[in-house]
C-alpha positions in Angstrom: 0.0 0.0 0.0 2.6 2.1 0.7 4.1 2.1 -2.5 1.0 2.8 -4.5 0.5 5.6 -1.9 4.1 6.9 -2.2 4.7 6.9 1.4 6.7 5.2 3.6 6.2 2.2 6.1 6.4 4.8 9.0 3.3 6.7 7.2 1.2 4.1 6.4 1.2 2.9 10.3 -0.3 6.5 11.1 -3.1 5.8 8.7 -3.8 2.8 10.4 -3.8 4.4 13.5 -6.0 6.8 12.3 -2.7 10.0 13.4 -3.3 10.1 9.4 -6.4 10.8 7.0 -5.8 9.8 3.3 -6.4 12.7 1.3 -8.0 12.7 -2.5 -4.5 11.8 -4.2 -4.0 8.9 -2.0 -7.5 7.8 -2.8 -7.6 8.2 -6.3 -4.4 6.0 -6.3 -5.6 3.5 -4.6 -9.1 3.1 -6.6 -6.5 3.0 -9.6 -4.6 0.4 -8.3 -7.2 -1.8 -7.1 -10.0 -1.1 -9.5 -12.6 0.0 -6.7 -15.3 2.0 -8.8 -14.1 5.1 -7.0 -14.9 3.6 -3.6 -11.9 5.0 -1.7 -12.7 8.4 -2.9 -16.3 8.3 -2.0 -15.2 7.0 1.7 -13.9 9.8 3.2 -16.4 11.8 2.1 -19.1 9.6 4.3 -17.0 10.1 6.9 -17.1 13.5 6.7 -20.4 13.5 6.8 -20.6 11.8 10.3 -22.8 9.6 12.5 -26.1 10.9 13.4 -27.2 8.8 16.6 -31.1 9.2 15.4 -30.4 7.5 11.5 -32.8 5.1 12.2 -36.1 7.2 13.5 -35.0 9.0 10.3 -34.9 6.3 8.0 -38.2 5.0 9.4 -40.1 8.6 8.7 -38.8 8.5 5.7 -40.2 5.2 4.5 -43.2 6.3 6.1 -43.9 9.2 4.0 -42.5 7.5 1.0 -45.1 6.2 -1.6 -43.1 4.0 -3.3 -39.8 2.0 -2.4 -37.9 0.7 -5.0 -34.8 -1.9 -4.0 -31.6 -2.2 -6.5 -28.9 -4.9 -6.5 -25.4 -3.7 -6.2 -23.2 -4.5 -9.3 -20.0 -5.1 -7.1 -20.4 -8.8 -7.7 -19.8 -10.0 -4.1 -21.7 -13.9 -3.6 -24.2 -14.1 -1.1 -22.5 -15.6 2.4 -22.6 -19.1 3.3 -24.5 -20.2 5.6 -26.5 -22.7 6.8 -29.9 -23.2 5.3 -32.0 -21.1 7.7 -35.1 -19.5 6.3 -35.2 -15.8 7.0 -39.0 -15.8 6.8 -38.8 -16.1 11.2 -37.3 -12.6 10.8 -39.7 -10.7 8.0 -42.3 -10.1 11.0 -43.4 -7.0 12.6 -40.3 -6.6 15.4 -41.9 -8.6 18.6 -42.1 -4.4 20.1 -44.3 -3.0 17.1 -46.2 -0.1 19.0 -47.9 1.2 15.7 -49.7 -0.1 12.8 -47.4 2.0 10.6 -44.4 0.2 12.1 -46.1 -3.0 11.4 -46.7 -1.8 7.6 -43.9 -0.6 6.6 -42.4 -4.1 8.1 -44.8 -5.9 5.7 -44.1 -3.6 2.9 -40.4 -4.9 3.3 -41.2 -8.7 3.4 -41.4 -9.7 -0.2 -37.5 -7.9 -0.6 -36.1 -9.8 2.2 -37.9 -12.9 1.1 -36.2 -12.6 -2.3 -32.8 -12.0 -0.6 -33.5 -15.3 1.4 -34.2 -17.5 -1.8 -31.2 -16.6 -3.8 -29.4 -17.0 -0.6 -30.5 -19.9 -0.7 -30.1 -20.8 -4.3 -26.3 -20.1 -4.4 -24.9 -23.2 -5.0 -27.5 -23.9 -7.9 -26.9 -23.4 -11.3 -27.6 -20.6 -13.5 -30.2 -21.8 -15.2 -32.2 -21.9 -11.5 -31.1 -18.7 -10.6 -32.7 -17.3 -13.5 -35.9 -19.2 -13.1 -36.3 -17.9 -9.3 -35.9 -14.0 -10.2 -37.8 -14.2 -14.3 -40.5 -12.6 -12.4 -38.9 -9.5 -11.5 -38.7 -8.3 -15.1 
């Protein structure tokens, strides 16, 4: 790393540490040398942003007021984990501490996604030809 960086050992330490902040030249280097789709430059920028401790009550007023949710697969490639074959349909249920029937909505609005997710999980070690018979429908 150091030497696509151009810095020495002693540097590179203090941006492990975090002493050290990689700038947009390091960045830009390092999505060059590791073909990352510009995700080293985009990190430090959601950094910058920061943490807000209420993302979630956000998120969920949000979804509330949205009319429509679309859902996109990422095109970074990355295989779905291994894992045992547990369904995840125990989990798509309103949370056990639903106090509203928004909360519970918006839960069942996100079900069918999560389902999906759980079946190609699921269907990882099949072949192609299965894979594409389990998500046809979505065209």
């Amino acid at each position: 790393m150091g030497r696509i960086i151009r810095r020495s050992k002693s540097s590179v330490s203090r941006f492990e540490t975090g002493e050290y902040q990689l700038g947009e030249a390091e960045c830009e280097a390092l999505d060059r040398a590791w073909n990352t789709g510009r995700l080293f430059s985009i990190l430090p920028h959601c950094a910058r942003i920061g943490h807000d401790p209420n993302w979630l009550q956000q998120y969920k007023e949000q979804e509330a007021q949205a009319g429509l949710i679309k859902t996109w697969q990422s095109n970074l490639g990355t295989p779905p984990p291994r894992h045992p074959r547990q369904p995840a349909a125990p989990n798509l249920g309103p949370p056990p501490n639903a106090s509203t029937s928004a909360e519970k909505t918006l839960t069942e609005r996100r079900a069918p996604s999560w389902g999906l997710v759980d079946r190609l999980c699921g269907l990882a070690d099949h072949p192609p030809r299965e894979l594409h018979q389990a998500i046809s429908h979505l065209h």
